[in-house]
N, C-alpha and C positions, 0 to 999 in steps of 0.2 A: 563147649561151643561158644559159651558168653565170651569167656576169656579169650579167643581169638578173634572175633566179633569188637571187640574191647580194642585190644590190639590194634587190629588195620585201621579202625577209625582214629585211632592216638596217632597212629603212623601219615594216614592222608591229612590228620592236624599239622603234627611240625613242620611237612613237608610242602605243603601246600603254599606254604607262605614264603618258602625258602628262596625265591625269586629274586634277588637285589636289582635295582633298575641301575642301569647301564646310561655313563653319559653321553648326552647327542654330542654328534661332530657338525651337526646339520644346522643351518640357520631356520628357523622356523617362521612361520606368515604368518605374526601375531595377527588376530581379527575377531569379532562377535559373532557370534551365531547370529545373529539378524543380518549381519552384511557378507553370509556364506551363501554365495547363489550358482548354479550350474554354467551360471553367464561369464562367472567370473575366473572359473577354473579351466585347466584345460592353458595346450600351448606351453607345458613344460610346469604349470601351478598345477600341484597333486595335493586333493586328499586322502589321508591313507587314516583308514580307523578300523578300531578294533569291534567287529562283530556278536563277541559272543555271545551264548544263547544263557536262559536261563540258570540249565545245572551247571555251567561253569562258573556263574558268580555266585553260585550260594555256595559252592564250597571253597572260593576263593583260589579257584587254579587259571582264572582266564587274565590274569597279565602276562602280555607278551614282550619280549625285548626283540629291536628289530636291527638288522644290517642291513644296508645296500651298498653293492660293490665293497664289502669288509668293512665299511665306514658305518659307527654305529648311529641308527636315529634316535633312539632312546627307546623307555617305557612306555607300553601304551596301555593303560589300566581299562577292562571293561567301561563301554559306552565313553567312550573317547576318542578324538578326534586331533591331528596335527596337520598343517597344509604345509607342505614345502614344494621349493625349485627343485626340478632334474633334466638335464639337457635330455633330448630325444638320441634314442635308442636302448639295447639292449641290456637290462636291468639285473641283478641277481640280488634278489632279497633272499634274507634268514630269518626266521623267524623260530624263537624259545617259548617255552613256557613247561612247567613243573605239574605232571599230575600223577603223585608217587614216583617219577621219573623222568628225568630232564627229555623232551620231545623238541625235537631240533628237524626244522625242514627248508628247502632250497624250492625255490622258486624264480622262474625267468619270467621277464615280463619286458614286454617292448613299450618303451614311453615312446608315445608319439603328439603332434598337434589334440590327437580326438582324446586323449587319455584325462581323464576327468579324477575319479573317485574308484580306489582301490581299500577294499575290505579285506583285513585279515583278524581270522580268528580262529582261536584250538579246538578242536574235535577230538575225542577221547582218544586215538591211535597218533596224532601228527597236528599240524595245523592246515588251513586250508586258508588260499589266496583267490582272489577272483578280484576282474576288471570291472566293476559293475559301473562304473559312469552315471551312476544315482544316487542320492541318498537314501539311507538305510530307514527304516520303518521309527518313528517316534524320533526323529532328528533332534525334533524339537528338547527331547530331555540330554542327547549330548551334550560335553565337556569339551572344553580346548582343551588341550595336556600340556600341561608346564613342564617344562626342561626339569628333573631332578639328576 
């Protein structure tokens, strides 16, 4: 029982990390966390960050690589944040990330004038998208995400 116990935990080790980040195609809204306001978004300025919750940074499976419309945005590392342009209308995000197995999910999303602040982050079966138009709880310790 150890020795399989042993096993899966060696196994969500190597694989965990297995992720390589994906280059953006996307121009990104360089800016400060002190100059990101709800005021300022919106009208085609999206931000889109990664949500994840606790157990998926301690075992290092909540980096997500993201598409819209096939065009890749990049990496978005737990508590991370990127603002970019998208003309209004109908959106198809993808969204990856590896926990023992690559979870890949499609998501449609209407960008319009009101579309603000868009969260995505992995859930143990898929990932999950949501239009929240807020910022996420402890803003304050997010990151910008640099193009890698």
């Amino acid at each position: 029982m150890k020795k399989a116990i042993l096993l899966i935990l060696a196994c969500v080790a190597l694989t965990s990390c297995a992720l390589k980040p994906i280059p953006s195609q996307f121009n990104f809204v360089k800016t400060n966390l002190e100059e990101v306001s709800l005021d300022s978004l919106g009208n085609g300025t999206i931000m889109v960050y990664n949500g994840a919750n606790f157990l998926h940074k301690i075992d290092n499976t909540a980096r997500l690589n993201i598409w819209i419309d096939e065009k890749p945005l990049g990496q978005i590392r737990p508590s991370e944040y990127v603002i970019i342009n998208l003309k209004d209308g109908k959106r198809l995000f993808k969204a990856v990330h590896i926990d023992m197995v690559k979870m890949s999910s499609l998501h449609d999303v209407v960008i319009d004038a009101e579309t603000k602040v868009i969260e995505i982050k992995p859930t143990v079966t898929s990932n999950k998208l949501t239009v929240t138009n807020a910022f996420p709880e402890k803003f304050e310790k997010f990151k910008y995400a640099e193009k890698r």
